[in-house]
C-alpha positions as CSV (number, residue, x, y, z in Angstrom):
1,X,0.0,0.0,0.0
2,X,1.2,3.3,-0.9
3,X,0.6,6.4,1.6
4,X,2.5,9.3,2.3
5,X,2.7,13.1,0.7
6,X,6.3,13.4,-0.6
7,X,6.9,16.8,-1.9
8,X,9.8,16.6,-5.0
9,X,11.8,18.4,-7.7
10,X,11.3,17.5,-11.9
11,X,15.2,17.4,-13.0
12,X,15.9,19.2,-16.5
13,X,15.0,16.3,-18.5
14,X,11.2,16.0,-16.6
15,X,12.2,13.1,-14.2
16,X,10.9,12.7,-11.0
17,X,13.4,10.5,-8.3
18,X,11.1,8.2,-6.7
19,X,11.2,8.0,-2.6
20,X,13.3,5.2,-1.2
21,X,10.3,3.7,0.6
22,X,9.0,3.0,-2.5
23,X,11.4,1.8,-4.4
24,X,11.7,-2.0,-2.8
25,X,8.1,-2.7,-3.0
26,X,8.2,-1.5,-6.9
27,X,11.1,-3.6,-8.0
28,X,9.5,-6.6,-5.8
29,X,5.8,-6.2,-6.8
30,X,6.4,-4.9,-10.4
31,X,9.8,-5.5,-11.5
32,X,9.9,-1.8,-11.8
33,X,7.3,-1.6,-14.4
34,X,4.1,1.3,-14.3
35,X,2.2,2.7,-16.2
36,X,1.3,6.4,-16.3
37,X,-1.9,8.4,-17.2
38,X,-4.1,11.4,-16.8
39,X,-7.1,11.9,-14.6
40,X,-9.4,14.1,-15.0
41,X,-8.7,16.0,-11.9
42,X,-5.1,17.4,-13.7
43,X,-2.9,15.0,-12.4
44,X,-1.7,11.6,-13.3
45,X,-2.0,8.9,-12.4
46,X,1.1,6.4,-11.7
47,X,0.3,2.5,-11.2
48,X,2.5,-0.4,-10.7
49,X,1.9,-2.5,-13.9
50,X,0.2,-5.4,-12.8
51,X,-2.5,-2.9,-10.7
52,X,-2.7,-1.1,-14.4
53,X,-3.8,-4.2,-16.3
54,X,-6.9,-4.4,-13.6
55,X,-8.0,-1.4,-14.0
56,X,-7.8,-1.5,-18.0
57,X,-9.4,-4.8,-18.6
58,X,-12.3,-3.0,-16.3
59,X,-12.2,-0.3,-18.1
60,X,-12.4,-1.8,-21.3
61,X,-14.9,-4.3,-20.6
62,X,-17.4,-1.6,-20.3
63,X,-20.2,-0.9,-22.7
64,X,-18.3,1.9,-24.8
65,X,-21.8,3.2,-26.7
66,X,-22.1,5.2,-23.2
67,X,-20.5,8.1,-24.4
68,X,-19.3,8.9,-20.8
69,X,-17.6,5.1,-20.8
70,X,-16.0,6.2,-24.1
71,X,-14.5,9.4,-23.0
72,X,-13.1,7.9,-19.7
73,X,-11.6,5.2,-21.6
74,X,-10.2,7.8,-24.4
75,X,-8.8,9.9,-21.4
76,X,-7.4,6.9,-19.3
77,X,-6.1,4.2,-21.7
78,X,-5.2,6.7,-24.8
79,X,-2.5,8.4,-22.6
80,X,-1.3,5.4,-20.8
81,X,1.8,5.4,-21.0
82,X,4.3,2.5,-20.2
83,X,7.5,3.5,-18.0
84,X,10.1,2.0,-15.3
85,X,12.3,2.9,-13.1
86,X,16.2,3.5,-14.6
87,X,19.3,2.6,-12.0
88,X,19.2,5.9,-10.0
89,X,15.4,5.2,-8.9
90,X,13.6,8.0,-11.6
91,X,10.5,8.2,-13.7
92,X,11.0,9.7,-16.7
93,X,7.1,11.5,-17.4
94,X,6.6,12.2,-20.9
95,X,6.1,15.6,-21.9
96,X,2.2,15.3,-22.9
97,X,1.4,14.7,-19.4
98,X,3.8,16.9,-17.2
99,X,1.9,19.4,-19.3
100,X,-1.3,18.3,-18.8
101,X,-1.1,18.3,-15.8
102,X,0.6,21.6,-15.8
103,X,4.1,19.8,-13.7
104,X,7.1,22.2,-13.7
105,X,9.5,22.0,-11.4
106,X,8.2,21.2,-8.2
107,X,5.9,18.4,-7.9
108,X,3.7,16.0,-5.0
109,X,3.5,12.3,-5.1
110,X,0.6,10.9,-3.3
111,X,0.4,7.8,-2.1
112,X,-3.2,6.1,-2.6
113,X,-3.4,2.9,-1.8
114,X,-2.4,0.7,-5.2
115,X,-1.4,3.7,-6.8
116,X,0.5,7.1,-6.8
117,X,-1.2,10.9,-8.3
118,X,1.2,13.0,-8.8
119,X,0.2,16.6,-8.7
120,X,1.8,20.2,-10.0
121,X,2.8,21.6,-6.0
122,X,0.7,24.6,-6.9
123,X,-2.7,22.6,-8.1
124,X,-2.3,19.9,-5.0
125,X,-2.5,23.2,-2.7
126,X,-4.8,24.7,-4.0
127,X,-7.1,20.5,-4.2
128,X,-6.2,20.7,-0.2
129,X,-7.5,24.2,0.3
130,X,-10.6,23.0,-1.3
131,X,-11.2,19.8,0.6
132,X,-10.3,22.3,4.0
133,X,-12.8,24.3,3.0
134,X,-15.5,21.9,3.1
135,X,-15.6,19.8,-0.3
136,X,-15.8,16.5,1.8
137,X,-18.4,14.0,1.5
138,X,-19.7,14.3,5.4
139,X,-21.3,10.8,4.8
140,X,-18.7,9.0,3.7
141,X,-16.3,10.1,6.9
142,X,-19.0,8.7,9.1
143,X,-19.5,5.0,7.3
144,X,-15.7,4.7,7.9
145,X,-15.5,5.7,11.7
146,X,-13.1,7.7,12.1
């Protein structure tokens, strides 16, 4: 399970150096392989490779005449993007999606269970100020007890 807020730096060439903590658990559960993609929040999404396959044989196996279904899967499997790890522990992300997701130089991983977002440091402040201000779903908090 992946948790944890880790606030990082792009290098010149748009790589981001993953945490140590994670590193391990990526070579062992993965082999280093992921797969990156966009959500439609304006982040991406980063999933070890074998989580990724899940999620796109759901995805797929949904009735794509729904025109919502169809644009989800454009958005989510059109800009997957296959990706690992090099020696020194860095993601190289493709230009197309640091800039859809407007990523310069300083960036936030997010741990989320089976998966990472990783967020522009400017738009994941701004996502917290938002939930801090009251966008929560009051329900939800009380079904899991905190």
């Amino acid at each position: 399970m992946f948790r944890g807020v880790s606030q990082l730096n792009l290098d010149a060439k748009g790589r981001l150096a993953m945490p140590a903590r994670y590193r391990d658990d990526l070579a062992a559960s993965c082999n280093s392989q992921l797969v990156i993609t966009v959500d439609p929040s304006r982040c991406l999404l980063l999933y070890p490779f074998p989580e990724w396959e899940r999620i796109e044989q759901n995805l797929m196996s949904r009735p794509n005449m729904n025109p919502k279904v169809r644009n989800l899967q454009r958005l989510l499997v059109g800009h997957a993007t296959e990706c690992e790890l090099d020696g020194s522990g860095r993601l190289l992300l493709p230009p197309p999606l640091r800039q859809y997701a407007g990523l310069e130089k300083r960036v936030v991983l997010l741990g989320q269970g089976k998966k990472f977002e990783i967020w522009g440091e400017a738009a994941w402040e701004e996502t917290c100020a938002q939930v801090l201000g009251g966008d929560v779903d009051d329900e939800a908090l009380e079904s899991i007890a905190l």
